[in-house]
C-alpha positions in Angstrom: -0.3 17.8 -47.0 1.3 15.4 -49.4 -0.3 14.8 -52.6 -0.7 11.6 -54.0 1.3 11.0 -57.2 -0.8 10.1 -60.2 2.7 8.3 -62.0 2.6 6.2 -58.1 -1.2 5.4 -59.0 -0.5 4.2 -62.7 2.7 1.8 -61.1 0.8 0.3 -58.5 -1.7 0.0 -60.7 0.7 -2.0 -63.1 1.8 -4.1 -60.3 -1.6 -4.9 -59.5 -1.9 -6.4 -62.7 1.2 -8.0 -63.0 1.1 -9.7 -59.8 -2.7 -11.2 -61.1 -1.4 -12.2 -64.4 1.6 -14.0 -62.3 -0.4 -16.0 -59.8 -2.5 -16.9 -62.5 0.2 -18.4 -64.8 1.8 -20.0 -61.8 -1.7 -21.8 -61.4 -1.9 -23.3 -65.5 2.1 -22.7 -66.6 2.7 -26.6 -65.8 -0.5 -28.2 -66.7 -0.7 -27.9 -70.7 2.5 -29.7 -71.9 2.1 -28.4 -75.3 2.5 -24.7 -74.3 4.6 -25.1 -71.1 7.3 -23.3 -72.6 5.5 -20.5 -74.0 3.3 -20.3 -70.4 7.4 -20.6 -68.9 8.4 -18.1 -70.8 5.4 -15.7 -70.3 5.8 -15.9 -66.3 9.4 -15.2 -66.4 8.4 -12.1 -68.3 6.1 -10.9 -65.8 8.4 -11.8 -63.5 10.7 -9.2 -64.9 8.1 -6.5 -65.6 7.2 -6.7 -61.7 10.6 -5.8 -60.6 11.1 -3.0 -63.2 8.0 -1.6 -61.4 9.0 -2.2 -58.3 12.1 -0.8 -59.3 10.4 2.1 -60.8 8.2 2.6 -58.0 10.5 2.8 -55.1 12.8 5.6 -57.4 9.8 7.9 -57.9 8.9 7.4 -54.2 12.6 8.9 -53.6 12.3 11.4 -56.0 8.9 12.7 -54.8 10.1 12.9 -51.3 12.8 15.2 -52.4 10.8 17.4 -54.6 8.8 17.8 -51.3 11.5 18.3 -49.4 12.5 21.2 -51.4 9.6 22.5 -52.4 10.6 25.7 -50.3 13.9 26.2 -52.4 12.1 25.2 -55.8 9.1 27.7 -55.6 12.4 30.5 -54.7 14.0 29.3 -58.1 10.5 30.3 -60.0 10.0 32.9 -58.2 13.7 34.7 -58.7 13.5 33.3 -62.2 10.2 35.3 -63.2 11.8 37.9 -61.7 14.9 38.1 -63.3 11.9 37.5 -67.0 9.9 40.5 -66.1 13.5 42.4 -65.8 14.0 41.6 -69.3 
């Protein structure tokens, strides 16, 4: 059984966010003339922080999948290598 990761929980968690702070802005980032740059500049921010996590998200995705695809192989490294310590 694969375990949930708890760095997967914390990055969706960030997306979450990030995608409510975006819908938001995209909702007021036109309507206050005085701070439509800053609100302009604030979206395109978030708008880069929710492709980092994507980004980051689907890479520890692939790295999970490989840890648990050799797990077997792993747990034989630690195993030999406390071995090879108690030899010592």
């Amino acid at each position: 059984m694969r375990r949930s990761s708890g760095w997967n929980w914390r990055l969706k968690f960030l997306k979450s966010q990030t995608e409510n702070l975006i819908k938001r802005l995209e909702l007021i980032k036109d309507s206050d003339p005085f701070n439509k740059r800053l609100m302009n500049d604030c979206y395109d921010h978030f708008k880069a922080l929710q492709d980092e996590v994507d980004r980051l998200i689907y890479h520890n995705n692939n790295l999970m999948n490989v840890i648990y695809q050799n797990q077997h192989e792993l747990e034989n490294m630690n195993y030999e290598l406390a071995g090879t310590e108690q030899k010592l």
